[in-house]
N, C-alpha and C positions, 0 to 999 in steps of 0.2 A: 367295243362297248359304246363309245361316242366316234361317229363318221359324220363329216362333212363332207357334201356333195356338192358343188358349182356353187356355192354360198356368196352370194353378192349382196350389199349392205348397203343402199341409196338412200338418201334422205331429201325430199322435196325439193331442197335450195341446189342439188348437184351432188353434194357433196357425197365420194365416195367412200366410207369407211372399210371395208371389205370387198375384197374385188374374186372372182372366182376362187375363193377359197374351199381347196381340197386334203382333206387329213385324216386320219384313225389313230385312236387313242387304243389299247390295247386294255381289255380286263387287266386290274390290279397294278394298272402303268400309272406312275406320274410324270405326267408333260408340265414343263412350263412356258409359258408362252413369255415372251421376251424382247423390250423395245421400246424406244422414247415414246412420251409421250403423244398422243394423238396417231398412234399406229395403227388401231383397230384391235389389239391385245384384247383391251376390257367389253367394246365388242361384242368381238366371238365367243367370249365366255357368257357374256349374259343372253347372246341368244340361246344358249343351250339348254337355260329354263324360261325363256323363252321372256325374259324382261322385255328384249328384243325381238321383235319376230324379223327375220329377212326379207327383201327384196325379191330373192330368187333362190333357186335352189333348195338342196334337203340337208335337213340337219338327221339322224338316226339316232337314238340310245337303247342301246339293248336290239335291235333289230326295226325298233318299231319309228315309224316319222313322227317327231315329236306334234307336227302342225294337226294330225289329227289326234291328240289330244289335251284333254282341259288344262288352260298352263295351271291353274290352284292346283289339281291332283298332283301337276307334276311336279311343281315347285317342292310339293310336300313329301315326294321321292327322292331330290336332290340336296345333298348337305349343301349348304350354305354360308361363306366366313369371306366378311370384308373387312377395312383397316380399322372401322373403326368399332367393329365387333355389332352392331345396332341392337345392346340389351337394352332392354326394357326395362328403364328405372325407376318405375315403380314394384315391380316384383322382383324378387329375390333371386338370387346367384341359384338357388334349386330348382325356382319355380320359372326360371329363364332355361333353363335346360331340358327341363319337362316340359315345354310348349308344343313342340311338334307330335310327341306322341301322344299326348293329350288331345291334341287337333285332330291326330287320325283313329280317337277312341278309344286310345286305350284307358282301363281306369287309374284315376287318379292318384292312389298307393302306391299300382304296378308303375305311374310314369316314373313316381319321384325316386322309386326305387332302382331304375335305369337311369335317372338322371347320376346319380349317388355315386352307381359305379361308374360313370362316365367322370365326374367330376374329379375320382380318386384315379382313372386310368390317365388325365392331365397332368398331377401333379397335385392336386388341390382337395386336402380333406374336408369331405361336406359334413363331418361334424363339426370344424373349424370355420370354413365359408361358403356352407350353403345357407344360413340366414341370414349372410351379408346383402348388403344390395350394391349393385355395380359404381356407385360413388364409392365405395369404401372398400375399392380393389383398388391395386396400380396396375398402370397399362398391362404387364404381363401379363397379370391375373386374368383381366377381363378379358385381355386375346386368348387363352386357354379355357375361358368359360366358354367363346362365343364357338371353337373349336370343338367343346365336348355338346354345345347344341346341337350344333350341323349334323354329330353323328349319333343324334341322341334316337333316331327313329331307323338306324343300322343303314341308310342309302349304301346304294351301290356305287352313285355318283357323288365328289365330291368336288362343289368349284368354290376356289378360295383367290380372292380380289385382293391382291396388297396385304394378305392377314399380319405380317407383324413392321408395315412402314412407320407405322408411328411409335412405336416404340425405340427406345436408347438401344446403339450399337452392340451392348454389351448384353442386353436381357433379347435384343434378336437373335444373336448367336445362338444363345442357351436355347430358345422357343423353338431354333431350324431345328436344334441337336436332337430336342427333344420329338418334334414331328417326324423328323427322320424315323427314329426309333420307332415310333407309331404305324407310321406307314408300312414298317415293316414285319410289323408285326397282323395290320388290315388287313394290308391288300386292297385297298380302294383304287377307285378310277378315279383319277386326280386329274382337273387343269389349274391350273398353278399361275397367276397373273402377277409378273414383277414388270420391275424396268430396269432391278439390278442384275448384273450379268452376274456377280461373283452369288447371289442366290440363286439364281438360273441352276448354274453346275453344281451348287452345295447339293442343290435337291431332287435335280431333273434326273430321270430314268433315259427323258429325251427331252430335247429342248428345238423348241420352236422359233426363229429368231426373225421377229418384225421386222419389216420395210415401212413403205406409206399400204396400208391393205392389202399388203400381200407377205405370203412366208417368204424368207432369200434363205432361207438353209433350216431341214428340219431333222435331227441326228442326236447322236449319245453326244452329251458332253464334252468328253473326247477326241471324236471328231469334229466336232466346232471348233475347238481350241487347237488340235493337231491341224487341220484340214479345213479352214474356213473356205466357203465355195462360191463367196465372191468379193469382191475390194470392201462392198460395205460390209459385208459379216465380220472380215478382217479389223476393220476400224471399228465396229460396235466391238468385238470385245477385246479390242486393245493389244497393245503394242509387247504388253508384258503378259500375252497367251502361253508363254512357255512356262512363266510363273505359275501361273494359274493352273495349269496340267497338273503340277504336285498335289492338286485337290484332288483330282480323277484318275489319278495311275496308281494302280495298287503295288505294294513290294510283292515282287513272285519269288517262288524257292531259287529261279534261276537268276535274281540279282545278284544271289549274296555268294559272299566268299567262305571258302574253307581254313578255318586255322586250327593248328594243334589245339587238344582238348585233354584236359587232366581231371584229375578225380580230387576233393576235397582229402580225402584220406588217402590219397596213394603217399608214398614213401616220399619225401622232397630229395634224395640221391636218385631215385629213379627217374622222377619227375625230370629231373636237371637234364640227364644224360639221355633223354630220349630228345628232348627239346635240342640239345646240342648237335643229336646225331638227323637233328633234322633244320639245323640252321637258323630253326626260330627264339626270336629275341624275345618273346613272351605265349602267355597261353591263355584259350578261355578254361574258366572254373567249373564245374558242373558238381550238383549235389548228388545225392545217390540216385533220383529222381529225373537225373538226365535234364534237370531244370538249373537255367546258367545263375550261379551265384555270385562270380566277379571275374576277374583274371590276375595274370600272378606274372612279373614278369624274371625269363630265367636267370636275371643273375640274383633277384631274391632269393633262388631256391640254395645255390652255395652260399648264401650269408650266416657263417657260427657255425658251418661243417654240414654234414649230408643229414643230419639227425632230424628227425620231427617228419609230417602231415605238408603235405602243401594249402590247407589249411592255417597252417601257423605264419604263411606269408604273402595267402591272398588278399587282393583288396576287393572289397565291395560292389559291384554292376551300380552305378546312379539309375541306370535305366533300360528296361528293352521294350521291343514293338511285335506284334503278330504278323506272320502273312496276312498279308490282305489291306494293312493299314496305309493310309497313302503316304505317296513320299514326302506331302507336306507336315504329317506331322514326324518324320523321320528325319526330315530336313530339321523343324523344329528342335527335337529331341540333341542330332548330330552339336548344335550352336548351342545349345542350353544348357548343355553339360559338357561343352566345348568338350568334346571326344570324337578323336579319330574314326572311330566304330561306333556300332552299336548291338548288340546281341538282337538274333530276330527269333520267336518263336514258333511252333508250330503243331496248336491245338496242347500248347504249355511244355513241349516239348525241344528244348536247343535246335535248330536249324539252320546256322549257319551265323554271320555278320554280313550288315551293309558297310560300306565304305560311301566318302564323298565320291571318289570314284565309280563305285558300283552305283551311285543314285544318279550321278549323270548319265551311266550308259542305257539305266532304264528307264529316263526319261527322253533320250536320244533315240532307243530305242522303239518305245510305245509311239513319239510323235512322227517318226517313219512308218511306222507301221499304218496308222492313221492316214498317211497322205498317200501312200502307193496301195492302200486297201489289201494288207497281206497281215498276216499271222506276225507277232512280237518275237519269234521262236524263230521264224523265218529270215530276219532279218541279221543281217552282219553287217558289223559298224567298223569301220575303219576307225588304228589307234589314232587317239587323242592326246598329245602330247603333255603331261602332265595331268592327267583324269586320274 
């Protein structure tokens, strides 16, 4: 969808911003581009509606060379979203969202009418705040207005500059969570301009990761973090890249371990003596629904004689996780509820537990996988003393 071709970025004084810069952005991918400042990150993004036209080289979107044509037409094809949103504070929170489709003719009913549900696909009811105007948002609000502009005319492209820097650490969390969601639900061709690495990997599909003008490594997440491919990639993103992996590695069916499994209403004499005959010290709980409800452990079940449900001596699950979810919030979940386990699902269904154990080997795992370029399934890890 967006290719750059030999893209070089000179400016009179010398100065090189861009130096043969060559990439592809993939239909419905989000890249971020990624790197201190004065990298050429913001750049490359703004020659792509052409704020900036290049030196040399081809930019493409969609097939076509963007230099032949009108940067106005094209601007008004490509969403648009910088940090500090740039509404327009004299008109209102609906009438800032219906601008570009108004601009490209549509009538005025039908824009505000797509503004409306854009505004509600945010987060933000425009019966509540589309007659606000952008004083009378807080930052949040107004980075999710300037958000549902960009894509208020349905662009195929969307370049978003720093969209939530100035916002507090704790309403950016919620706005990545929230775009993620978004995106996955679009499909848009995203470039994505940070200089944080830990938002790079929240949100990159791939990530691009600046020098002085040029890419030093361009890959999933992932492999950044598993496989940085050169000392500086290593050092932009830090010492504690293995940390950081728990964002990007998802729990597989093959993390987790198997333990006895009892029924809510099975017998607690029978419960006991299977548990016995298989040397386990406790057991997960599962409702009729095959869905985990706590666990029970076996000397509970002979407490007051064999009589009763094991029901009558389970305790509670604090919490469980799905396949898929990453091992940071797994790790999270293990410390939060200081539990040994945790029950994993799968499509609502029991599936197994992770262990601290099993989350190290499948983070020992995946970041092997990553440096030798082989399958996660492929790989054997030699035991870890105490894992």
């Amino acid at each position: 969808m967006i290719r750059f071709e030999h893209v070089t970025k000179r400016y009179p004084d010398g100065t090189t911003a861009v130096d043969d810069l060559s990439f592809e952005v993939a239909e419905g991918e989000l890249v971020t581009l990624v790197g201190p400042s004065g990298c050429g990150k913001t750049t490359t993004m703004k020659m792509v509606n052409r704020l900036i036209d290049p030196t040399a080289g081809t930019i493409r979107v969609d097939g076509e060379d963007i230099a032949d044509t009108d940067p106005v037409e094209l601007r008004r094809r490509i969403g648009y979203v910088i940090q500090q949103t740039g509404l327009f504070p004299h008109k209102t929170v609906l009438d800032n969202t219906a601008t570009v489709p108004h601009l490209l003719g549509t009538p005025r009913k039908k824009a505000r009418a797509r503004a409306a549900e854009l505004l509600d696909l945010v987060g933000l009811d425009p019966t509540v705040y589309g007659h606000r105007y952008p004083d009378q948002l807080s930052g949040g609000q107004r980075q999710r207005v300037g958000v549902a502009r960009a894509l208020a005319a349905d662009p195929p492209v969307l370049l978003m500059d720093e969209p939530f820097g100035a916002v507090d650490p704790v309403i950016r969390e919620h706005l990545q969570t929230e775009f993620r969601h978004l995106q996955r639900t679009l499909r848009k061709t995203v470039l994505f301009v940070t200089h944080d690495i830990e938002e790079a990997i929240r949100l990159g599909d791939r990530i691009a990761v600046y020098g002085h003008g040029r890419i030093e490594q361009f890959d999933t997440p992932a492999a950044v973090l598993g496989a940085p491919a050169t000392p500086y990639v290593a050092e932009f993103v830090g010492a504690d890249r293995g940390i950081k992996r728990l964002s990007v590695t998802p729990v597989e069916p093959g993390d987790l371990e198997e333990r006895p499994v009892v029924r809510l209403d099975d017998p607690a004499g029978r419960a006991a003596a299977a548990l016995a005959a298989d040397g386990a010290s406790w057991a997960v709980v599962l409702d009729g629904d095959a869905t985990p409800y706590g666990w029970v452990p076996a000397a509970a079940l002979t407490d007051g004689g064999p009589d009763g449900t094991v029901g009558d001596h389970a305790r509670p699950m604090d919490a469980t996780l799905p396949v898929g979810a990453p091992l940071r919030e797994a790790f999270g979940a293990l410390l939060g509820h200081d539990a040994g386990w945790i029950a994993v699902l799968d499509e609502g269904r029991y599936a197994g537990v992770l262990t601290p154990g099993g989350l190290h080997a499948a983070l020992r795992r995946a970041t092997t996988a990553d440096t030798v370029r082989t399958t996660r399934e492929a790989v054997v890890l030699d035991t870890v003393p105490g894992a």
